[in-house]
N, C-alpha and C positions, 0 to 999 in steps of 0.2 A: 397369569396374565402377563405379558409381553409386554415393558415398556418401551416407548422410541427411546430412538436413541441421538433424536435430534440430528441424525443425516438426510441432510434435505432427500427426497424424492427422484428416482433416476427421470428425467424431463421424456414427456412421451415420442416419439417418432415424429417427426415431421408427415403431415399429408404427403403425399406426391405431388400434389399440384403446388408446395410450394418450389419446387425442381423443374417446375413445365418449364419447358422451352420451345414447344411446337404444338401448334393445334390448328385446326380448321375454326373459321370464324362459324358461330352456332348461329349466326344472322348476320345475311347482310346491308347494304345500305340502306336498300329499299328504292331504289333507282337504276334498277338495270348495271351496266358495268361502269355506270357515271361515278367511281369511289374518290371525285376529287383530288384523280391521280396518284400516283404511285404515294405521296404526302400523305392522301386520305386515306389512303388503305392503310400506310404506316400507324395515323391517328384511330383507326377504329383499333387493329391487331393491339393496342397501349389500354384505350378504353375497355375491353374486353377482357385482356388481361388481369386489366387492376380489377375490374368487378368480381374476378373468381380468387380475388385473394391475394394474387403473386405481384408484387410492386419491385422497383428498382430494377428492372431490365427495360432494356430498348428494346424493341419491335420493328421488324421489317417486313412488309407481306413480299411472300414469293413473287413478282411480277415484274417481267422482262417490260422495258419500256424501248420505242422505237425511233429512230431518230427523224421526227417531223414536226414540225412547229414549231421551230425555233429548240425544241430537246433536244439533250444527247442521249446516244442509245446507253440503254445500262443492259446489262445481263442479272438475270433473277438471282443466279448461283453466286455474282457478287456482293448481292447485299444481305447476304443472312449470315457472316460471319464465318467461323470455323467449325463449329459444332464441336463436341459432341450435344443432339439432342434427344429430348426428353418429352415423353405427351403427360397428360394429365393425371396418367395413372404410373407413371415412372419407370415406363417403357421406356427405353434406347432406339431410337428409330434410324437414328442413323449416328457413324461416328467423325464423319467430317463430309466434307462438300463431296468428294471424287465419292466415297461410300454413298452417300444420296443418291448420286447418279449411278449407280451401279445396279445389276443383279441382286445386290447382297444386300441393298436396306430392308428395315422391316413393315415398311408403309404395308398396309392392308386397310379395309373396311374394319375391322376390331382395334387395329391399330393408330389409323388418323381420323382422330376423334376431336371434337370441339372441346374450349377450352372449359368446360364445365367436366369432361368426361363421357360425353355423350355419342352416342353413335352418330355416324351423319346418314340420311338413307343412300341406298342405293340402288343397284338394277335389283328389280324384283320386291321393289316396296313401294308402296304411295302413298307420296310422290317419288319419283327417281330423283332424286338430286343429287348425283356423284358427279356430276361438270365439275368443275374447279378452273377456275379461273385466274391463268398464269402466264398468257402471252409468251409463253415459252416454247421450245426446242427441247427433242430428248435429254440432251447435256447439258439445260437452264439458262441457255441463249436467246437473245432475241432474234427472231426469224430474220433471214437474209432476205426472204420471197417480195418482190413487193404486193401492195397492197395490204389493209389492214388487218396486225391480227392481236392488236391490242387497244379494241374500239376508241380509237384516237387518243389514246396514251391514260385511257380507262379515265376518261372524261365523256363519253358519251352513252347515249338511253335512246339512240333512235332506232330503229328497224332494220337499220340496212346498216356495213361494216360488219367485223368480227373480230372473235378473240378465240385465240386458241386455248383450251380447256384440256384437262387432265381427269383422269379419272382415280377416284381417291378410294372405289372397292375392287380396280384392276381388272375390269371387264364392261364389256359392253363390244359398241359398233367402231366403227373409224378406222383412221390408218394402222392407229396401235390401239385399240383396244385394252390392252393390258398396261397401260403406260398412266403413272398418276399426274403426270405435267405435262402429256404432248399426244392425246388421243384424238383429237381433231377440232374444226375449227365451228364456234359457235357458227348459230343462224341468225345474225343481227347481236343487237346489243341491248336491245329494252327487256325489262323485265318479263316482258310476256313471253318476249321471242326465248330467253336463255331457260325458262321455265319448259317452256315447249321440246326443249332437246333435251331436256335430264338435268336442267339446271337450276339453282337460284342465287345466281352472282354469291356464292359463296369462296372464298380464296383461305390459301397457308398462309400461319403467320410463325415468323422463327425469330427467337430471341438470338441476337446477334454480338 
């Protein structure tokens, strides 16, 4: 028989989800694109976070904001940091901002996954919910166009307005189709209306 030898135990691996740095919220507000502004989104992407375990990072949701109401415009790509990021299962998704917006990230439907590890659906499941919700431009800008395409700076749940949504399995309808942050522009902003086009106000969130 083998005695110890009183060398402590090599300590187990870390999860991967203690390394996440990226994930799609696995629910959203429950209010249409009303996420109490780019703040609320910040506060859920933090809440969500900590619930799967990962604590001591700040949280930014992807989302371009517009300059009306008294706001300044921000761009989405400015407020997630530098990267390099990480999904729940300790994928590398992408290795800095200019990579995200590139050919070369790894976003996919297997890939940009909620912060539990979870699939999010997409075309070809029910419900379709790969909309994602980021008032952005190909290159994580906020849109030049007028009119709204970040349902009044993601304060609002009425009918009418829009946000421009991305698609997080890189397929479907729209101008880009293929594109996970700028595949076209919701139909309204209420819950019912973003449901109805493949959505459920779900958004990125990137530790920054």
């Amino acid at each position: 028989m083998m005695l110890s030898t009183g060398t402590p135990a090599t300590p187990a691996t870390p999860a991967p989800q203690a390394d996440m740095s990226f994930f799609i919220t696995s629910v959203g507000l429950g209010d249409g694109a009303n996420l109490g502004g780019v703040e609320g989104a910040d506060k859920h992407c933090a809440t969500l976070a900590e619930a799967a375990g990962v604590r001591g990072k700040t949280w930014h949701a992807y989302l371009s904001q517009q300059a009306v109401g008294g706001k300044q415009a921000i761009n989405a790509r400015d407020r997630i940091g530098k990267g390099p990021w990480k999904n729940a299962k300790g994928v590398v998704v992408a290795t800095s901002v200019d990579d995200l917006h590139s050919d070369n990230n790894k976003l996919s439907k297997d890939n940009s996954i909620t912060e539990k590890g979870a699939l999010v659906n997409g075309r070809g499941d029910t419900p379709n919910t790969h909309d994602i919700l980021t008032g952005s431009t190909l290159d994580g800008r906020v849109s030049g166009d007028a009119g709204d395409s970040t349902c009044n700076n993601w304060t609002s749940n009425a009918a009418t307005g829009a946000a421009l949504v991305g698609h997080h399995d890189r397929q479907g309808g729209g101008a880009n189709p293929t594109s996970w942050n700028n595949a076209h522009a919701s139909r309204g902003c209420g819950q019912d209306n973003l449901k109805a086009t493949g959505g459920n106000a779900l958004f990125y969130c990137f530790a920054v």
